[in-house]
Backbone and ligand atoms as CSV (ligand in chain L), in Angstrom:
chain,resi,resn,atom,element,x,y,z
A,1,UNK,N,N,-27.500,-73.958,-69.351
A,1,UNK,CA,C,-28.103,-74.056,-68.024
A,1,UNK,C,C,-29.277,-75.022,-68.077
A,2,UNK,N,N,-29.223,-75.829,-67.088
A,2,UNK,CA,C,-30.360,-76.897,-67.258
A,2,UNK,C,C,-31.601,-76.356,-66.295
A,3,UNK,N,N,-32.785,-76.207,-66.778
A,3,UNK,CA,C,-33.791,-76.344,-66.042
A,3,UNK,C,C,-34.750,-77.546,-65.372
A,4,UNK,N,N,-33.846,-78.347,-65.109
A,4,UNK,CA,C,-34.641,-79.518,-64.114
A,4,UNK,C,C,-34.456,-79.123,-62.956
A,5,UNK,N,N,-35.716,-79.755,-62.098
A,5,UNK,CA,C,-35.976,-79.234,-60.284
A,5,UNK,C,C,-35.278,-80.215,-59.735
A,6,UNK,N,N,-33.931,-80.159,-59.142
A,6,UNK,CA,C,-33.216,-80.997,-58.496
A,6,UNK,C,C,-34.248,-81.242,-56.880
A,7,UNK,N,N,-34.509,-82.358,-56.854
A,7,UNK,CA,C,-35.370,-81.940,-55.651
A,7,UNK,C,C,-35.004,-82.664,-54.186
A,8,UNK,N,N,-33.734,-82.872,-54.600
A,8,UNK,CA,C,-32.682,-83.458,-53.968
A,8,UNK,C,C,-32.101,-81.640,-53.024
A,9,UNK,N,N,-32.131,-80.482,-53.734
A,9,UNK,CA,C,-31.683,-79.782,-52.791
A,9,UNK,C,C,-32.588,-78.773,-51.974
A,10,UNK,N,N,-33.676,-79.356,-51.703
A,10,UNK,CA,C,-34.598,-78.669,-51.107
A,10,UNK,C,C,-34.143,-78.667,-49.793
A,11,UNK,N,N,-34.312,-77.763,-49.501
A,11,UNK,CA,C,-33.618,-77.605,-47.938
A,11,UNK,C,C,-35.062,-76.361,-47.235
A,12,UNK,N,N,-35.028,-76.081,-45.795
A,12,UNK,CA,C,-35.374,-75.196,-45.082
A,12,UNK,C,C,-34.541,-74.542,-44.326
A,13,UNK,N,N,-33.127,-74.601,-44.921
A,13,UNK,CA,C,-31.963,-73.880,-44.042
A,13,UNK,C,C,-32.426,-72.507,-44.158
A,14,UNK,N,N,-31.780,-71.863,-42.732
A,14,UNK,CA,C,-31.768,-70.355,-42.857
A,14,UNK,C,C,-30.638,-70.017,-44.150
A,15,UNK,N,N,-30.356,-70.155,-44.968
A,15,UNK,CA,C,-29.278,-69.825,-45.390
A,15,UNK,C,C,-29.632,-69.077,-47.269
A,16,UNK,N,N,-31.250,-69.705,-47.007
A,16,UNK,CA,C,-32.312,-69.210,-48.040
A,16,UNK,C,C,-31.420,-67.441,-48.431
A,17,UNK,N,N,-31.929,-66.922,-49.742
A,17,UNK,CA,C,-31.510,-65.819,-50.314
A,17,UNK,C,C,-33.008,-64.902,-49.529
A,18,UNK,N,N,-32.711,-63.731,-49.337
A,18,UNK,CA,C,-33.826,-63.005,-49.119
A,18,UNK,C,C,-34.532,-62.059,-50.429
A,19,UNK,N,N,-35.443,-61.521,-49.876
A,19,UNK,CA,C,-36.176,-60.895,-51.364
A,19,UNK,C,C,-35.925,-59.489,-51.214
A,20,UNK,N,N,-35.391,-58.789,-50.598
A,20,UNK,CA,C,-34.979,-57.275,-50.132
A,20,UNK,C,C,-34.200,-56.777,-49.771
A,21,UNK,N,N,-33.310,-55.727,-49.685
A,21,UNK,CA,C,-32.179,-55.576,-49.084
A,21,UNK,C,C,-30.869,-55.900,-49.800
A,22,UNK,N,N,-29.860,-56.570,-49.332
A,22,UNK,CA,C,-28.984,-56.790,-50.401
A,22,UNK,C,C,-29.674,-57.673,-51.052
A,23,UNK,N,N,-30.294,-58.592,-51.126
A,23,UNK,CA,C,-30.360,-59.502,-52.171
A,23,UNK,C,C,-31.796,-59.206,-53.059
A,24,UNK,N,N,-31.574,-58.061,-53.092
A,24,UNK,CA,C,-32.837,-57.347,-54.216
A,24,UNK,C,C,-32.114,-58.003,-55.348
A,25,UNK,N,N,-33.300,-58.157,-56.462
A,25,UNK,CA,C,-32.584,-57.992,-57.739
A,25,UNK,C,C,-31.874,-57.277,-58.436
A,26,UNK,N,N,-30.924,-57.143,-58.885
A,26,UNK,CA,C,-30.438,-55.864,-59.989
A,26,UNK,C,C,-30.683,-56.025,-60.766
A,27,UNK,N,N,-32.016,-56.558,-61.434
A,27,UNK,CA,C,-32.418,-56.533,-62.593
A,27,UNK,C,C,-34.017,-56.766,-62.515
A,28,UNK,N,N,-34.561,-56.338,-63.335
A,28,UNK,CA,C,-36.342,-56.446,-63.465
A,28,UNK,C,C,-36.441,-58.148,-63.720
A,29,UNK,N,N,-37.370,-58.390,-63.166
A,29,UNK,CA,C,-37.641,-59.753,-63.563
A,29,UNK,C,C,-38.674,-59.551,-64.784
A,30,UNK,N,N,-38.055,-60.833,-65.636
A,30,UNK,CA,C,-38.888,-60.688,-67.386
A,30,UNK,C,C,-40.052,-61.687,-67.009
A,31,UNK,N,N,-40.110,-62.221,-66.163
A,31,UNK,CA,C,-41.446,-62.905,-65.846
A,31,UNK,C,C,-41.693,-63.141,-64.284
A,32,UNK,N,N,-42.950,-62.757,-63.719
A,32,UNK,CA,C,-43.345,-62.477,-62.853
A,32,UNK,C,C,-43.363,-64.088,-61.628
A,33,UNK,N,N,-42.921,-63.250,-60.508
A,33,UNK,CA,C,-42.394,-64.550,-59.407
A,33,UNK,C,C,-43.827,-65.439,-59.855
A,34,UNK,N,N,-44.796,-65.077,-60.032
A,34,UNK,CA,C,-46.302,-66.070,-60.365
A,34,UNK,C,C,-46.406,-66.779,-61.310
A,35,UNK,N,N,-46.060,-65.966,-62.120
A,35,UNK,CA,C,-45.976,-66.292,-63.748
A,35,UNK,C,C,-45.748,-67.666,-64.683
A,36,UNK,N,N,-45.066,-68.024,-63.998
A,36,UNK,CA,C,-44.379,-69.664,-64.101
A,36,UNK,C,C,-45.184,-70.353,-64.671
A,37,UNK,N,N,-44.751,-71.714,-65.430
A,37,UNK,CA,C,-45.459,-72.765,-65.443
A,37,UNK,C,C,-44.688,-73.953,-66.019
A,38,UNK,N,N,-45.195,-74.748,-65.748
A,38,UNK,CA,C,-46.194,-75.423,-64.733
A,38,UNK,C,C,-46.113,-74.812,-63.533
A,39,UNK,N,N,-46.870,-74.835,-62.959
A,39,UNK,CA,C,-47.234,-74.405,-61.749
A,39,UNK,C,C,-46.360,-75.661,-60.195
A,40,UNK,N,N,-45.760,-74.870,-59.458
A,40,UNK,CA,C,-45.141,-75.908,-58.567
A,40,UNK,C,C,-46.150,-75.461,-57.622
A,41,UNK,N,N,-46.667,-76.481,-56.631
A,41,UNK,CA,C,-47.629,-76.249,-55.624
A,41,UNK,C,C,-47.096,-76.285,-54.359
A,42,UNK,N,N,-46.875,-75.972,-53.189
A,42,UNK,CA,C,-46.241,-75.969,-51.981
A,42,UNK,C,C,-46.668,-76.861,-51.162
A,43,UNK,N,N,-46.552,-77.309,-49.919
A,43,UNK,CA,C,-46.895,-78.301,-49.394
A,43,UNK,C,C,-47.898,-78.063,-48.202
A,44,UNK,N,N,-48.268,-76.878,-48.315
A,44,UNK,CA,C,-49.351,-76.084,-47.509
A,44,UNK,C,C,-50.523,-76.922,-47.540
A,45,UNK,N,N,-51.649,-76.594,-47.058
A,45,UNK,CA,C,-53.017,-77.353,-47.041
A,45,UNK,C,C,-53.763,-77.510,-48.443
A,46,UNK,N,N,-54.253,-76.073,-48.797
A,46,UNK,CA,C,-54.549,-75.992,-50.071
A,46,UNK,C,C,-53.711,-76.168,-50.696
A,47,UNK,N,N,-52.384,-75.858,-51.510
A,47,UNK,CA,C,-51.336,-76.857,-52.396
A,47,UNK,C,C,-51.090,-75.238,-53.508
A,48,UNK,N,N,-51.184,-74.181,-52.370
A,48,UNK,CA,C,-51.166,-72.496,-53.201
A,48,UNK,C,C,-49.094,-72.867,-54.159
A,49,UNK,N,N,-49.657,-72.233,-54.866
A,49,UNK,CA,C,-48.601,-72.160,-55.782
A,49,UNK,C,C,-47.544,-71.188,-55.203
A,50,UNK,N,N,-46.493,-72.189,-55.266
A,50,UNK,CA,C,-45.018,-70.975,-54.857
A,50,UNK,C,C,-44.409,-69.955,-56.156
A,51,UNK,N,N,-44.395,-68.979,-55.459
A,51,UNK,CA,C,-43.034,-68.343,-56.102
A,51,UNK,C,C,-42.041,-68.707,-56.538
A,52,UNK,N,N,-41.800,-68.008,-58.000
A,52,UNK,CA,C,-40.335,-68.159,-58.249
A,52,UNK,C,C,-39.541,-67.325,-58.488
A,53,UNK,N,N,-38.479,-67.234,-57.845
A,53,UNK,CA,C,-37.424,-65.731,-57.498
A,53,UNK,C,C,-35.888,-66.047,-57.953
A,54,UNK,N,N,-35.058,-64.984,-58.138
A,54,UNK,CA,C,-33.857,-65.051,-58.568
A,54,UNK,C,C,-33.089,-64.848,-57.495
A,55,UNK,N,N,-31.851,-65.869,-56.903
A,55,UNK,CA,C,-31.066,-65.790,-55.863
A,55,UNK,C,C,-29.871,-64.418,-56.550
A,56,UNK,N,N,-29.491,-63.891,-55.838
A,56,UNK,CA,C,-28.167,-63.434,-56.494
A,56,UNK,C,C,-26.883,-63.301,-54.942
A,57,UNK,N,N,-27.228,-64.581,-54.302
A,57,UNK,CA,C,-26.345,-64.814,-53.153
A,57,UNK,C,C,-24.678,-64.450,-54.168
A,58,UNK,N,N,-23.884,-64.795,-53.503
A,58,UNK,CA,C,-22.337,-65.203,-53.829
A,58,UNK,C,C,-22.089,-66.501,-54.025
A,59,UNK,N,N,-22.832,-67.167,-53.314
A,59,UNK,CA,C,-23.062,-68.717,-53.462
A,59,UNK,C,C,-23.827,-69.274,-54.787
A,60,UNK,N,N,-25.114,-68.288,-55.135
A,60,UNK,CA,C,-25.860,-68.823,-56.219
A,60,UNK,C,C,-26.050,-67.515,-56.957
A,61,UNK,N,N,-25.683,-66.810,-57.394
A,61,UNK,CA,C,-26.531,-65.861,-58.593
A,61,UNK,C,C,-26.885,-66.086,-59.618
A,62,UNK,N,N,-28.278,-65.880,-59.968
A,62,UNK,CA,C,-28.902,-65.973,-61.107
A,62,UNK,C,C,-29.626,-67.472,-61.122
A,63,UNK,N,N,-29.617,-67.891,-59.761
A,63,UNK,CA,C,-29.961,-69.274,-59.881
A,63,UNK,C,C,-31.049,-68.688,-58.977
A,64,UNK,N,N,-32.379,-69.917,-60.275
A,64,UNK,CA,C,-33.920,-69.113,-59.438
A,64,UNK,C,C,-34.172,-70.481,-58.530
A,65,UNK,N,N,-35.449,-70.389,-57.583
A,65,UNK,CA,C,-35.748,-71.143,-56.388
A,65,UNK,C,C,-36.977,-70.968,-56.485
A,66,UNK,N,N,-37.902,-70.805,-55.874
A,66,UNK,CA,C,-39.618,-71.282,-55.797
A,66,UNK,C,C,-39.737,-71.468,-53.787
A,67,UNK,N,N,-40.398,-70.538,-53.649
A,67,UNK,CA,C,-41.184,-70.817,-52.067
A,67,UNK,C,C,-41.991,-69.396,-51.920
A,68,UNK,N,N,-42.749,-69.562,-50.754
A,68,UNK,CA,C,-43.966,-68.534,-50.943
A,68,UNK,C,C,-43.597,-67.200,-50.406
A,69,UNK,N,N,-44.187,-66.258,-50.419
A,69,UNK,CA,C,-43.584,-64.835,-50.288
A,69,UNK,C,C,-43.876,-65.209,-48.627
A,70,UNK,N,N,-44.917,-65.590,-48.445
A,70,UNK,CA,C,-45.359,-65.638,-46.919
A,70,UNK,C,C,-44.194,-65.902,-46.368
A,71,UNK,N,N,-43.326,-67.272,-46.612
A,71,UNK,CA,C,-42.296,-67.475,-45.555
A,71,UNK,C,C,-41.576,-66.943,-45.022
A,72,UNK,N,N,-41.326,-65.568,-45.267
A,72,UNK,CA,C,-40.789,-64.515,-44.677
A,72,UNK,C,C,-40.744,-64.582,-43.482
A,73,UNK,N,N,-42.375,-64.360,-43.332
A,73,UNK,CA,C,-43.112,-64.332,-41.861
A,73,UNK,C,C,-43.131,-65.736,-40.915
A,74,UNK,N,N,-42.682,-66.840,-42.076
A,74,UNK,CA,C,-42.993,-67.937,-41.138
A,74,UNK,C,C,-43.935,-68.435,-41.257
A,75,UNK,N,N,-44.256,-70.140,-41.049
A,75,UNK,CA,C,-45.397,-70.246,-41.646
A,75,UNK,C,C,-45.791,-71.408,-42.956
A,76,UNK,N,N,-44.444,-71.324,-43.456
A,76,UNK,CA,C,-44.612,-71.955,-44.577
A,76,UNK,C,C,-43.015,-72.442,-45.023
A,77,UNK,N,N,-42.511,-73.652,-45.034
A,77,UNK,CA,C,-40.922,-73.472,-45.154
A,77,UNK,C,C,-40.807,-73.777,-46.762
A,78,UNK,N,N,-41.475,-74.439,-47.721
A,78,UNK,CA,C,-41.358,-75.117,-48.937
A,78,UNK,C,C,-40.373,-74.096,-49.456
A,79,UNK,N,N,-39.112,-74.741,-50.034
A,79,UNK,CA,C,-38.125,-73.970,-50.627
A,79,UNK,C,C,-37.246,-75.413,-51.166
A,80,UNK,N,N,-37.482,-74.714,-52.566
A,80,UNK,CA,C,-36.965,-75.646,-54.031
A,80,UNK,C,C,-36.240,-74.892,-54.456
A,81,UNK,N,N,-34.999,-75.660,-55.430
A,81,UNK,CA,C,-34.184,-74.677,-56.559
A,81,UNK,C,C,-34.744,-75.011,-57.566
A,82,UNK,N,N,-34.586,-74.045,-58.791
A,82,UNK,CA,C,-35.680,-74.357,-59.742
A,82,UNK,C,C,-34.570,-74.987,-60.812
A,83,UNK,N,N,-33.139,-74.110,-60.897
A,83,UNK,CA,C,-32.130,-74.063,-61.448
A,83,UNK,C,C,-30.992,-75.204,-61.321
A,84,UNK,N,N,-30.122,-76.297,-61.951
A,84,UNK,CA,C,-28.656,-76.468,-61.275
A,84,UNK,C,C,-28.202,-75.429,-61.149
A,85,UNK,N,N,-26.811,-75.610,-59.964
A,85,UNK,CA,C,-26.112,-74.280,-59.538
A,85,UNK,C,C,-25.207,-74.344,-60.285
A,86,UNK,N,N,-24.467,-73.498,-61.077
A,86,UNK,CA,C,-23.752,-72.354,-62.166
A,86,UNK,C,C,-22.620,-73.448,-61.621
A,87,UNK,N,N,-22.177,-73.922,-62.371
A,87,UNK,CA,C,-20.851,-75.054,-62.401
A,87,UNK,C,C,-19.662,-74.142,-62.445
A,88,UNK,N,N,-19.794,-73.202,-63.980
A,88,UNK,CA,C,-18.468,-72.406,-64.699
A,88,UNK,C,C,-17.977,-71.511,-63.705
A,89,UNK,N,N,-16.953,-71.450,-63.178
A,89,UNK,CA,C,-16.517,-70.657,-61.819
A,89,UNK,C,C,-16.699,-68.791,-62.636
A,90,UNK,N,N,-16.075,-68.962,-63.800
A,90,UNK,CA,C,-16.045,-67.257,-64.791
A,90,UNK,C,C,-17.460,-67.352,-64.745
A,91,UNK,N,N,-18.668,-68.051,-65.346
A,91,UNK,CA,C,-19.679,-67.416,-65.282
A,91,UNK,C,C,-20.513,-67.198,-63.783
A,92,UNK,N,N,-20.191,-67.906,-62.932
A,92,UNK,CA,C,-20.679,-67.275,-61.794
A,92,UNK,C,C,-20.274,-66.113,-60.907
A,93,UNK,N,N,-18.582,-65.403,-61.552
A,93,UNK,CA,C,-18.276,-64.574,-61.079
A,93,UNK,C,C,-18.910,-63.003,-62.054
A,94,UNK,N,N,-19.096,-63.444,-63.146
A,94,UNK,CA,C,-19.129,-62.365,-63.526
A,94,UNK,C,C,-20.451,-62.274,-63.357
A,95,UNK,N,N,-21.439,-62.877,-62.822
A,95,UNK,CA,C,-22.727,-62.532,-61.891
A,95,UNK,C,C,-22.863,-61.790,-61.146
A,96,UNK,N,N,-21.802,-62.483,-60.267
A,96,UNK,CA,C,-21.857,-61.244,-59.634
A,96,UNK,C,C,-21.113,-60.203,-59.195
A,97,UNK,N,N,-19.977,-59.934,-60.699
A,97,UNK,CA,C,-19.063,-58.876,-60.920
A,97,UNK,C,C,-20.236,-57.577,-61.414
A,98,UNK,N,N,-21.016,-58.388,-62.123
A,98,UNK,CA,C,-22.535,-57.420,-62.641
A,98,UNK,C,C,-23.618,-56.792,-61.560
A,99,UNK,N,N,-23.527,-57.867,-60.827
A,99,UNK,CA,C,-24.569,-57.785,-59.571
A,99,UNK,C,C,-23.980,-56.615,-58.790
A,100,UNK,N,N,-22.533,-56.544,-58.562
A,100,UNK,CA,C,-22.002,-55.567,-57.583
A,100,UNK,C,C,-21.919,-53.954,-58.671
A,101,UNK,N,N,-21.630,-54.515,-59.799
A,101,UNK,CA,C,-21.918,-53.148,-60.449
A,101,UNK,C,C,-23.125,-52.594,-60.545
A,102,UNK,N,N,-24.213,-53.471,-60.725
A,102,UNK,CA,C,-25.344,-52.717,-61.196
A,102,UNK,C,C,-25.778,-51.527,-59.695
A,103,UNK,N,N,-25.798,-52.413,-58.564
A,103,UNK,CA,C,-25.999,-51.999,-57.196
A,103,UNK,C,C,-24.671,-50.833,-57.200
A,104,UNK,N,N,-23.585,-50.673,-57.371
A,104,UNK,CA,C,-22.674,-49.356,-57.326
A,104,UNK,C,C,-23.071,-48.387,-58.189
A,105,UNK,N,N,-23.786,-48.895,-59.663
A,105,UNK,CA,C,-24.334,-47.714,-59.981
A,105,UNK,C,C,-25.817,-46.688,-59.426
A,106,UNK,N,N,-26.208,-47.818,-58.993
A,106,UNK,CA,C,-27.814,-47.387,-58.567
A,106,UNK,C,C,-27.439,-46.660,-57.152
A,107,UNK,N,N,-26.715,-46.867,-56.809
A,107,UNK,CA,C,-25.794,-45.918,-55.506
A,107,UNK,C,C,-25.716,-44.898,-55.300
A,108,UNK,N,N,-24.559,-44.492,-56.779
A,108,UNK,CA,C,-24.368,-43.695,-57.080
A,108,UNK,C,C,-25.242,-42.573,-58.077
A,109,UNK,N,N,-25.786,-43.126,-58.799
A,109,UNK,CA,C,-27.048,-42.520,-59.084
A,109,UNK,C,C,-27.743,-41.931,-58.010
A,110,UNK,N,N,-28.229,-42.613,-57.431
A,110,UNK,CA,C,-29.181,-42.085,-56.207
A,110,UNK,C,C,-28.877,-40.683,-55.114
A,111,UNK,N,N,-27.365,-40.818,-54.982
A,111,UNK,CA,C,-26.749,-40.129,-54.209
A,111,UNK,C,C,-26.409,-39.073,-55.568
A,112,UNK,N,N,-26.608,-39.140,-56.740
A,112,UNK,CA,C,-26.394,-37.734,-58.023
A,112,UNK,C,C,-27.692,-37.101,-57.787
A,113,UNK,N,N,-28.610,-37.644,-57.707
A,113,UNK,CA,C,-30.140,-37.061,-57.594
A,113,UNK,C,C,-30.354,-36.088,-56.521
A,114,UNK,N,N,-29.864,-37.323,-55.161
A,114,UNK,CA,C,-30.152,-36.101,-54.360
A,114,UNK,C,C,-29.275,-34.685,-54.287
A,115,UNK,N,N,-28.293,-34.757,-54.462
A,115,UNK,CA,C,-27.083,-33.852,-54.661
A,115,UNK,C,C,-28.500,-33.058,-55.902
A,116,UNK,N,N,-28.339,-33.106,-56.420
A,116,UNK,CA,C,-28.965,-32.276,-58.149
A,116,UNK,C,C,-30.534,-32.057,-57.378
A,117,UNK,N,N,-30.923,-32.593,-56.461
A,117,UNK,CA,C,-32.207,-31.924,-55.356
A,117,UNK,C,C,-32.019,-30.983,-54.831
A,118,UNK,N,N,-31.114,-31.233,-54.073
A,118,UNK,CA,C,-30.367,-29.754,-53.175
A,118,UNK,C,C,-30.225,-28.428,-53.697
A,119,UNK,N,N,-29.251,-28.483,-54.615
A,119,UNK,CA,C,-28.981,-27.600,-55.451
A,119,UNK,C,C,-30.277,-26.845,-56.312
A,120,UNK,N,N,-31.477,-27.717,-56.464
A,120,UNK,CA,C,-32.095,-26.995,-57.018
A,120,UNK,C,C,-33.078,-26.882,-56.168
A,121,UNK,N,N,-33.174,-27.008,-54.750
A,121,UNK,CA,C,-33.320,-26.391,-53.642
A,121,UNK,C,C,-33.276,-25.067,-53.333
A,122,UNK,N,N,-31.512,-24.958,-53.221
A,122,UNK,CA,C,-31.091,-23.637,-52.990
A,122,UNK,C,C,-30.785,-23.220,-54.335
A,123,UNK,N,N,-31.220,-23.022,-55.242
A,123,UNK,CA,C,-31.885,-22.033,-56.295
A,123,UNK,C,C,-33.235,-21.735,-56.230
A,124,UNK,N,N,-33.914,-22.586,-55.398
A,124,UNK,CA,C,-35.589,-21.992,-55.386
A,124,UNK,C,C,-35.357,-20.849,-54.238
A,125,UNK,N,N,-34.924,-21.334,-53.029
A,125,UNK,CA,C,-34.551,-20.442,-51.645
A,125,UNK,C,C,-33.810,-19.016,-52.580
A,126,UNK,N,N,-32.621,-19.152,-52.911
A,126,UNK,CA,C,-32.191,-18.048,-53.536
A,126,UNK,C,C,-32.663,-16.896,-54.539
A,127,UNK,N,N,-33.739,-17.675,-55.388
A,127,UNK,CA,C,-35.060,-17.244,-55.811
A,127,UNK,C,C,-35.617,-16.126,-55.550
A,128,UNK,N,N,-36.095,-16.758,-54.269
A,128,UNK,CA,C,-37.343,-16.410,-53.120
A,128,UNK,C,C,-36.780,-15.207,-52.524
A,129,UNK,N,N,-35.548,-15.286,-52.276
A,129,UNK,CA,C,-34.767,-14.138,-51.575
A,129,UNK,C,C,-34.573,-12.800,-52.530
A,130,UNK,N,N,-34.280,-13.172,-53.846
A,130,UNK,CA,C,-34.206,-12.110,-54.489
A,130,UNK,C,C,-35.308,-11.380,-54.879
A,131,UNK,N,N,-36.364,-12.091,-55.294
A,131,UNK,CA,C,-38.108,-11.147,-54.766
A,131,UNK,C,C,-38.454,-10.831,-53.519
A,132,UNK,N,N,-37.865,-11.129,-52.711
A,132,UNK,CA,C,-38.864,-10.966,-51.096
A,132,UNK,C,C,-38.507,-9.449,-50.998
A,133,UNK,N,N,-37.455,-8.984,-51.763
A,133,UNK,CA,C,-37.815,-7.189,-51.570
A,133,UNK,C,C,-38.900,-6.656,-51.934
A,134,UNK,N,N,-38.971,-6.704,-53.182
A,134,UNK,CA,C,-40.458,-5.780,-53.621
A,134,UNK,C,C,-41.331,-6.688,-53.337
A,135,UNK,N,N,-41.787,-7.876,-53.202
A,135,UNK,CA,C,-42.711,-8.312,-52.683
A,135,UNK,C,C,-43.186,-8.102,-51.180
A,136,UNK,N,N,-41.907,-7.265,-50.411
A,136,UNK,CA,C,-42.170,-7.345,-48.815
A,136,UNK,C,C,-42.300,-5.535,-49.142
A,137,UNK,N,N,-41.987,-4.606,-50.361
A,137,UNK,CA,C,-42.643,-3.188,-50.159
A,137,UNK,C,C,-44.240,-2.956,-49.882
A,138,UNK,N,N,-44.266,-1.691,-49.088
A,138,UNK,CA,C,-45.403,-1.520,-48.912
A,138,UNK,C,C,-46.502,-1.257,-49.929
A,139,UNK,N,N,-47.968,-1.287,-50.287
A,139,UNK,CA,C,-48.808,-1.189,-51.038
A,139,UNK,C,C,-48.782,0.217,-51.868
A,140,UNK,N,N,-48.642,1.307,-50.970
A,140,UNK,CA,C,-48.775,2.170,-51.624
A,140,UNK,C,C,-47.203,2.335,-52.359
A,141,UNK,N,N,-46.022,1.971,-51.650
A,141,UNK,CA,C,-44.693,1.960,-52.632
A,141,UNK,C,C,-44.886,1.411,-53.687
A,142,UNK,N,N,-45.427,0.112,-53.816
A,142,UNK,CA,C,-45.517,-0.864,-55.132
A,142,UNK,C,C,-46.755,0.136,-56.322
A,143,UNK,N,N,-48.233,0.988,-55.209
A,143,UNK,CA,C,-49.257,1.742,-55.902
A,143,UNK,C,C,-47.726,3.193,-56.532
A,144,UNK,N,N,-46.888,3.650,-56.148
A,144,UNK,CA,C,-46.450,4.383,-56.658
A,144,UNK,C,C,-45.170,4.479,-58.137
A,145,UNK,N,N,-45.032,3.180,-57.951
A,145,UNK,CA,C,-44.298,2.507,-59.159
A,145,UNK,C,C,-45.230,2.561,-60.373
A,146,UNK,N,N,-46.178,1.837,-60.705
A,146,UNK,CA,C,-47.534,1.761,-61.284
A,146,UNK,C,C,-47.823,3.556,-61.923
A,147,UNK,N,N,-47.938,3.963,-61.032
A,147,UNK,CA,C,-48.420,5.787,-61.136
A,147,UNK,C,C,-47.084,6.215,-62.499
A,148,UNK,N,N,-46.258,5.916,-61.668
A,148,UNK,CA,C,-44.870,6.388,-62.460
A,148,UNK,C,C,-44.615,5.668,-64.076
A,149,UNK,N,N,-45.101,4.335,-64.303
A,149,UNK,CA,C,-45.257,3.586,-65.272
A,149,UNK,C,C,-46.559,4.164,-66.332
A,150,UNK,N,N,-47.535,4.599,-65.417
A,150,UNK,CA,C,-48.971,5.122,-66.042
A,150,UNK,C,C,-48.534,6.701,-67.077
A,151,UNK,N,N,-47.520,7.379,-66.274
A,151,UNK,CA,C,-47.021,8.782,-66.531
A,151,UNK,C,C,-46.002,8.820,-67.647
A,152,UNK,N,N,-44.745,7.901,-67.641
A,152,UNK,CA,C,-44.135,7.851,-68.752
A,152,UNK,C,C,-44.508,7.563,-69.710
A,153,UNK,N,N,-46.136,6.455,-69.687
A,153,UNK,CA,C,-46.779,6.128,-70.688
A,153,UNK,C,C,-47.320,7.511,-71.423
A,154,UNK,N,N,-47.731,8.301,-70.583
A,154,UNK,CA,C,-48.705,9.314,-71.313
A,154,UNK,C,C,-47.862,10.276,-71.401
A,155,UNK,N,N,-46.743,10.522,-71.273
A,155,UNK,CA,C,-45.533,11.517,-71.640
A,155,UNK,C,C,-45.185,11.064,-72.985
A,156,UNK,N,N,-44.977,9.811,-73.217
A,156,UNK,CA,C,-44.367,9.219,-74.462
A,156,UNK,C,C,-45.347,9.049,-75.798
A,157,UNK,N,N,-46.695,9.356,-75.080
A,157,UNK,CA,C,-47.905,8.783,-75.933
A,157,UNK,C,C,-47.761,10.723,-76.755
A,158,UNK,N,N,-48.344,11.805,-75.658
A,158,UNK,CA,C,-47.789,13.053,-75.479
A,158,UNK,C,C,-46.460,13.449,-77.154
A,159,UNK,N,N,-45.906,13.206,-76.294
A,159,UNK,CA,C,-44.462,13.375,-77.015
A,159,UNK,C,C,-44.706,13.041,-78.476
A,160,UNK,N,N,-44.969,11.697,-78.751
A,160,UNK,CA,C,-45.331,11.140,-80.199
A,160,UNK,C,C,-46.806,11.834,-80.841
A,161,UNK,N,N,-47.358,12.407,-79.872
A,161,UNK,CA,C,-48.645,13.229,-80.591
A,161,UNK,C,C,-48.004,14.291,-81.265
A,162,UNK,N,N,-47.045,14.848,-80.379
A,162,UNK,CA,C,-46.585,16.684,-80.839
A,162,UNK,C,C,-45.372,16.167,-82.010
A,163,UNK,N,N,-44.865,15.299,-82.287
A,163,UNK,CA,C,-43.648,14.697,-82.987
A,163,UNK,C,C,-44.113,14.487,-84.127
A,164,UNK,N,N,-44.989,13.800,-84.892
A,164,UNK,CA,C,-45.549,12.809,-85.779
A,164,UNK,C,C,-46.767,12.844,-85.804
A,165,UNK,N,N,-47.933,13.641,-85.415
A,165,UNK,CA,C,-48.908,13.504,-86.034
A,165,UNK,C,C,-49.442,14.833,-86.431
L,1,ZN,ZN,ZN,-46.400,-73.947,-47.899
C-alpha cells in the first residue's frame, strides 16, 4: 500500500465516508485521528490541522482521508485521501467481508448482553418475591420467631447441663 497524498483526488463531494453510524470503525484506531505526522494543515484561516480517519465505505475500506471533525457541521470542506485506493479486488473484499463481520458480531453480542440483563433481572424480581413474605410479617410475628430461637437455645443448653456435666 502506498502512502503518497494523491492530491489529485480531493474532492468536496457529498459522497465523503461519515464518522458514525454505519461507517464507524470496526476497529480501534492504533493512532489517533490527531496523531499524524507530518501534520496536513486545512485550508481554513489559521491552517488548524486536519484529521485523519479510516473510510470503511464499500467503495474504499481501510483507505484513510484527512478533513476536520468540524465539517460535519459545515464550515469547512478540506477533504484529502491520505491512501491510494486498494487496487486488489480480494483484498478490498475481504475488508469488508471483515468489516461486515466484525459489526454482526458486535450485534450480536450486544443483543447476548441484553438478553443475559433481563434474565438477571427477573432473578433479582424473583428474589424479592421470595422474601417479601417474612419481610412483609408483622413485628411481633418476626419478635415471636426470635423468642422461640432464644428457648430451644436454653432447652438445649438445659439438656447438655443435665447430660454431660
Ligand atoms: Zn478548513
Amino acid at each position: 500500500m502506498s502512502y503518497s497524498i494523491s492530491s489529485s483526488s480531493r474532492s468536496a463531494s457529498s459522497s465523503r465516508p461519515g464518522f458514525h453510524g454505519q461507517n464507524r470503525s470496526p476497529v480501534r484506531y492504533r493512532v489517533g485521528p490527531m496523531d499524524y505526522k507530518p501534520p496536513t494543515p486545512c485550508e481554513c484561516k489559521h491552517k488548524p490541522k486536519a484529521a485523519m480517519w479510516i473510510s470503511w465505505s464499500d467503495e474504499n475500506p481501510g483507505r484513510r482521508y484527512k478533513t476536520r471533525a468540524m465539517s460535519r457541521m459545515g464550515g469547512c470542506n478540506f477533504y484529502e485521501w491520505h491512501d491510494d485506493p486498494i487496487e486488489d479486488p480480494f483484498l478490498k473484499q475481504l475488508l469488508i467481508d471483515l468489516r461486515d463481520k466484525v459489526r454482526l458480531l458486535e450485534r450480536m453480542n450486544s443483543e447476548l448482553h441484553r438478553g443475559a440483563m433481563a434474565v438477571q433481572e427477573r432473578q433479582v424480581v424473583q428474589a424479592e418475591n421470595r422474601l417479601a413474605p417474612v419481610a412483609r410479617l408483622p413485628a411481633t410475628a418476626r419478635c415471636g420467631y426470635w423468642k422461640n430461637v432464644a428457648l430451644f437455645v436454653l432447652v438445649v443448653a438445659l439438656v447438655w447441663n443435665v447430660l454431660f456435666v
